[in-house]
N, C-alpha and C positions, 0 to 999 in steps of 0.2 A: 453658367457654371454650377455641378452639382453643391451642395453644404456637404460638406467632410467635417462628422461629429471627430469630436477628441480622443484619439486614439488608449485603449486603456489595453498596456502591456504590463505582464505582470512575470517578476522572475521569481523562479519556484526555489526554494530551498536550497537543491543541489546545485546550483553556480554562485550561491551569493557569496562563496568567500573563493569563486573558484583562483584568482589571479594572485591572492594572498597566503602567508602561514599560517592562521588564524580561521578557522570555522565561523559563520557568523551567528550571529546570537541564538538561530534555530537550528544550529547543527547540520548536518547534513547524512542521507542515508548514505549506506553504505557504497548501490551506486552510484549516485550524486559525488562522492569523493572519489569513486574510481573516474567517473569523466570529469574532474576538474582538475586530477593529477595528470591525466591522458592531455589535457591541453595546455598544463602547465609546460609540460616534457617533452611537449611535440618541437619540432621543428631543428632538436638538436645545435641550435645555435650557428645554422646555415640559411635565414632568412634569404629570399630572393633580394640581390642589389636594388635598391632604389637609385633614385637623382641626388639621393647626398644633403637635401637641405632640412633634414630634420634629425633628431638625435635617433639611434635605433637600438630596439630592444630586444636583441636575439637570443635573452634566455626566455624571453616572454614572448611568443608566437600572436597571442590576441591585441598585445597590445602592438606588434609590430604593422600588424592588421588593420588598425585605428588609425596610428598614425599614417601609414599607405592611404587610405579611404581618406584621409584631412588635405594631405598632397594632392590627390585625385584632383576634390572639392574642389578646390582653389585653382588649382590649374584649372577647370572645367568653367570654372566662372568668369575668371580672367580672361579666357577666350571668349566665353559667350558680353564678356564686356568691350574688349577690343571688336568682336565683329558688329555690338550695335553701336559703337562711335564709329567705324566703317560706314554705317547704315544712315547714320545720323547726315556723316557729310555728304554722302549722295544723295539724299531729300533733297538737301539745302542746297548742291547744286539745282536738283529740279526744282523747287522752289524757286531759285534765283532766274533760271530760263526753264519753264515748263514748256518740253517739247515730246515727241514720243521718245525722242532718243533717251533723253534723262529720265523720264519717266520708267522704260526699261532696267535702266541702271540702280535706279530707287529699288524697282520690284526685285533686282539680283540680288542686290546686296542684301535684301530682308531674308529672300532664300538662304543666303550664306551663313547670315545672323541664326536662323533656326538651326542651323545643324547641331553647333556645339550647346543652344540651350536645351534639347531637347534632352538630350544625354542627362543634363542636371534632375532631369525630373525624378530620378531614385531617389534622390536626398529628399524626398519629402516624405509626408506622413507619420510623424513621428514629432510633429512641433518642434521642429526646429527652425533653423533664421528665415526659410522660406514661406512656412505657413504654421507661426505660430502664430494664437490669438491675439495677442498685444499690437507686434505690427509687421509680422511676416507679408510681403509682398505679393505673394503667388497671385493673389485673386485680381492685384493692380497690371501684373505680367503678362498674366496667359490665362485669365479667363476665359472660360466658352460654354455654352453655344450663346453667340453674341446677335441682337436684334439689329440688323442693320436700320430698321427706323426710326433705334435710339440718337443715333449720329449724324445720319442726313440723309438725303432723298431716295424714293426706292421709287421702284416704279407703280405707278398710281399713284404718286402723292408726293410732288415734288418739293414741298415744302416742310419734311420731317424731318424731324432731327433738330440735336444741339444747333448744329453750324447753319440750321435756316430760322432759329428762334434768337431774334439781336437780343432779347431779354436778359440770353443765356453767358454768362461770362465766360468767354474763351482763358482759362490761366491755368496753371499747375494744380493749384488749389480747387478750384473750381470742379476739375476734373476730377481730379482724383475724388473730389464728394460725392459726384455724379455717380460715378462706377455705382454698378448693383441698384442707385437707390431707383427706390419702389419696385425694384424686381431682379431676380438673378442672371436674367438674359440683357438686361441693361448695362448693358459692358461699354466704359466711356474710354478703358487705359487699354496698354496692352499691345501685345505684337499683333492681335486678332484686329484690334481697333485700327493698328496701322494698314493692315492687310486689305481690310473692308475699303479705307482709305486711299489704296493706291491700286485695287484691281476692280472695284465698284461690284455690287451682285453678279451673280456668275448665272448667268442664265444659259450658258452653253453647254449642251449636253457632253462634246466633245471638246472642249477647254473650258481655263478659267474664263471670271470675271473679264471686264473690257475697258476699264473705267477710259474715256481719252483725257490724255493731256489738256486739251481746251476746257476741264471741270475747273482748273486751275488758274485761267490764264483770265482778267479781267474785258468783261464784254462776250466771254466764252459762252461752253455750253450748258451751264448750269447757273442759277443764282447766286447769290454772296461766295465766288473766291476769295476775295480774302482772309474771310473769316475760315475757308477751307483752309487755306494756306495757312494760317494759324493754328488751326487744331494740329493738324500734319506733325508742324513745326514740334506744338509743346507735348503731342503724345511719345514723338521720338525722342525729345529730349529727360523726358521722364523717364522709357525705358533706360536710360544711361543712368540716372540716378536711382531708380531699384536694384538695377546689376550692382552698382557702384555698394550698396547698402548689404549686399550677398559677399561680395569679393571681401569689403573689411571685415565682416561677423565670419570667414574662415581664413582671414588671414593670420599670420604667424603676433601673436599678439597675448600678452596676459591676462585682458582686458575681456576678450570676445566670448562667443560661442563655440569654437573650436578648442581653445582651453579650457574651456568647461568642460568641453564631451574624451578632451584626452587625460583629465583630470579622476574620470569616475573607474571606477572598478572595472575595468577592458569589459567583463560580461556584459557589465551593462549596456556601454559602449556599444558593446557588436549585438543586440538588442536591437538597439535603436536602426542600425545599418541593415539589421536583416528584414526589420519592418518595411521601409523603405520597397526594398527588391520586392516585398510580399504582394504587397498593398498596388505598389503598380505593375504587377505581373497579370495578377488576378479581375482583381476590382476594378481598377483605373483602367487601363490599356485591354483587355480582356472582354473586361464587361463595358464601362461606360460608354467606353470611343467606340469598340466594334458591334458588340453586339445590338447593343443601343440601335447601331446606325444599319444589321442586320436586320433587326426585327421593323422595324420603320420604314426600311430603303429607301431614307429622305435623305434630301442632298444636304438639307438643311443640319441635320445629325453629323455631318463630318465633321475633323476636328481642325482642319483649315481650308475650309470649303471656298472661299472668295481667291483663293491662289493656285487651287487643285493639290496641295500638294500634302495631302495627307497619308501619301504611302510612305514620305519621307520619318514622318510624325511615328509613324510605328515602327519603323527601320530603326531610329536613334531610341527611341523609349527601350529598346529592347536593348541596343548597341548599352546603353547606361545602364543596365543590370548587368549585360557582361562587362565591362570596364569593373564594375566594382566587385566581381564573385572571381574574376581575374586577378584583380589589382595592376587593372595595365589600362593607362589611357593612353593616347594618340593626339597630340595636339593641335593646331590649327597650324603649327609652321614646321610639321612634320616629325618632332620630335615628341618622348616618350615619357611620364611619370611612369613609374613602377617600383612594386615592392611587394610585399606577403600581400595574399589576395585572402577571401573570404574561404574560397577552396581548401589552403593550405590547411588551414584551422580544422577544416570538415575532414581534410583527408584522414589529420589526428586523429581522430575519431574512429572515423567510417571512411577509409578508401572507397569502396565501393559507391558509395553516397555521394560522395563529393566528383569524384567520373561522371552519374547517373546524371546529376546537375548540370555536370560540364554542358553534356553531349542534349540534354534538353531544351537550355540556354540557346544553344548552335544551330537548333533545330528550328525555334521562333526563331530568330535573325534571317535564318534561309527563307522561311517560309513568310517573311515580312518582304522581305528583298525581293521574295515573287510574286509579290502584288502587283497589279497591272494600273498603272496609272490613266486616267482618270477615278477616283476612289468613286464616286460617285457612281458612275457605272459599275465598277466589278461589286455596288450591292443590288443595282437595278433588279428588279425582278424577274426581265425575261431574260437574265447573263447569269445560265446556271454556271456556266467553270467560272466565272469571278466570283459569284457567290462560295461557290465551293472551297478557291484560295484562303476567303475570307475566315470560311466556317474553319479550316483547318489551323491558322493560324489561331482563333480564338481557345479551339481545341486545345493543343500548343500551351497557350498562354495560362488555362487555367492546368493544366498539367503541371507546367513550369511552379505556379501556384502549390499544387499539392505538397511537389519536389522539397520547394522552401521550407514546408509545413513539415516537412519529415527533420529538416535541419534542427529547426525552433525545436522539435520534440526533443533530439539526439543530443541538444543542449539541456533542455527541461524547461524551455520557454515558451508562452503563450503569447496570442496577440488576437485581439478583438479588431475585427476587419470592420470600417466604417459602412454604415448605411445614406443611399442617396438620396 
């Protein structure tokens, strides 16, 4: 996993009392108050309906926009925490009788489990519950690019890893210390860890990983099962307790994180939200995951390389930038949060702007969805039209980038993009 220094956003003068009657202590220029009246006024007091479980603010468009984005959140986690105790108990069936059949079932349900978290990954960069410095989870989640030697055997050397060292304490604890130390591809937690875990290296040009069911089974085909079966065990139970740690810091609560961020000045608020879309439009998704894996064409550079399913992985990164400049999620049982999207706010503003985003938005998602799975091939060297997919979605993405940056401006906000 790259280090993501600490994001330093800074709001300029003209929004800092934009949500208020009161100017703040440095005034504002003359535009600066004409766009804080523009977004005060905007919306008319016909906010789009939400689902009703939050109070709404339809003279105040920004902050109705806050509160839609906290609804999202929460919905979006609760799912991604329902589908890993889904995920949890099909181990533990395979666990309980490892066969191929379980073991496929294990690997679906992890599929499943990805879809709704990936969508979460807006909400970061901006220190908050997922990757602040204190004890944001992120790096415990979904850290990558993960060393499969850290965990257990690779080929050439069947004795690597935690699960082949007895020295090594298999516990919650234990792990979670593991993660990172002595280096940042030493990835011990995590979805990545589970994945490494139930699809073994992926040496197939033309599919994933092969792990068999008999790594698991005692007297099988690899050394210390049980101690596999135990890591298995506590890395999926752990992802339950970091979702579990995300779901209460946005849940409806006095106490959390989410009342903090619906507490401050809406600007600031919708700040922090646009960081988020910025950061993983451009940097994150953009640069790190594709281009990275552009310039390299290693298989090893994908960003869920032991399961092939990395075209999923840019599909929903993208899908959670529109969810949130929407304000419309989709949930995992078919039904809808909604309410003022990021748009509505922009339209205030800048009609024009706020379309130009739409239709940019729309344009990555299409161009994600036409990636050709195996990811690993369409960077291969001699697959120019996969490369090509590739290079256009990255196109896309830092566009999509730009687009953001024109928003931050049309607010008068800055934002300091991390270095890797």
């Amino acid at each position: 996993m790259f280090e993501i220094k600490k994001l330093c956003v800074v709001v300029l003068a003209l929004l800092a009392g934009a949500c208020g009657d009161d100017a703040g202590p440095g005034g504002h220029t003359d535009e600066g108050d004409d766009a804080a009246d523009r977004l005060a006024d905007s919306g008319d007091g016909d906010a789009p309906a939400g689902d009703g479980d939050v109070e709404s603010h339809p003279d105040d468009p920004v902050a109705e926009t806050v509160a839609t984005y906290s609804r999202i959140v929460l919905a979006s986690y609760e799912d991604s925490l329902d589908a890993a105790v889904a995920m949890d108990l099909a181990i533990d069936a395979f666990l309980a009788n490892p066969t191929e059949d379980t073991l496929d079932a294990a690997k679906q349900a992890w599929l499943d489990a990805r879809e709704p978290y990936l969508q979460t990954e807006v909400y970061r960069f901006y220190e908050g519950p997922i990757d602040n410095e204190e004890d944001g989870p992120e790096g415990l989640l979904n850290a990558w690019p993960l060393d499969e030697h850290f965990i257990d055997y690779v080929d050439g050397d069947d004795s690597a890893g935690i699960i082949n060292d007895p020295e090594q304490t298999i516990d919650a604890e234990s792990l979670e210390g593991l993660n990172e130390h002595g280096g940042e591809k030493n990835i011990a937690t995590g979805f990545h860890a589970i994945e490494f875990l139930l699809w073994g290296q992926d040496g197939d040009d033309a599919g994933p990983g092969a792990r068999p069911a008999t790594d698991f089974v005692d007297g099988g085909s690899a050394d210390n099962q049980e101690r596999r079966r135990q890591y298995l065990e506590v890395v999926s139970d752990l992802l339950i307790t970091h979702l579990q740690q995300l779901v209460d810091a946005w849940a409806e609560d006095e106490n959390n994180y989410r009342a903090e961020l619906e507490a401050l000045e809406p600007a600031q608020a919708l700040e922090r939200i646009l960081t988020g879309m910025i950061v993983l439009s451009g940097f994150e998704t953009g640069g790190e995951r594709l281009q990275t894996a552009l310039d390299t064409a290693d298989q090893e550079d994908e960003h869920s390389c032991f399961s092939d399913n990395t075209h999923r992985d840019m599909v929903q990164d993208v899908r959670g930038i529109q969810n949130v400049y929407l304000g419309s999620y989709e949930r995992i049982d078919g039904s809808t949060v909604s309410g003022t999207g990021v748009i509505d706010v922009v339209a205030a503003l800048d009609e024009d702007l706020a379309e130009k985003v739409e239709a940019r938005i729309a344009e990555s998602l299409s161009l994600a969805e036409e990636l050709v799975p195996p990811f690993d091939q369409e960077i291969a060297l001699d697959n120019a039209q996969g490369r090509t997919r590739v290079e256009a979605l990255v196109e896309s993405l830092l566009l999509q980038e730009e687009d953001l940056f024109d928003i931050f401006s049309a607010f008068g906000l800055s934002v300091e993009i991390p270095e890797a």
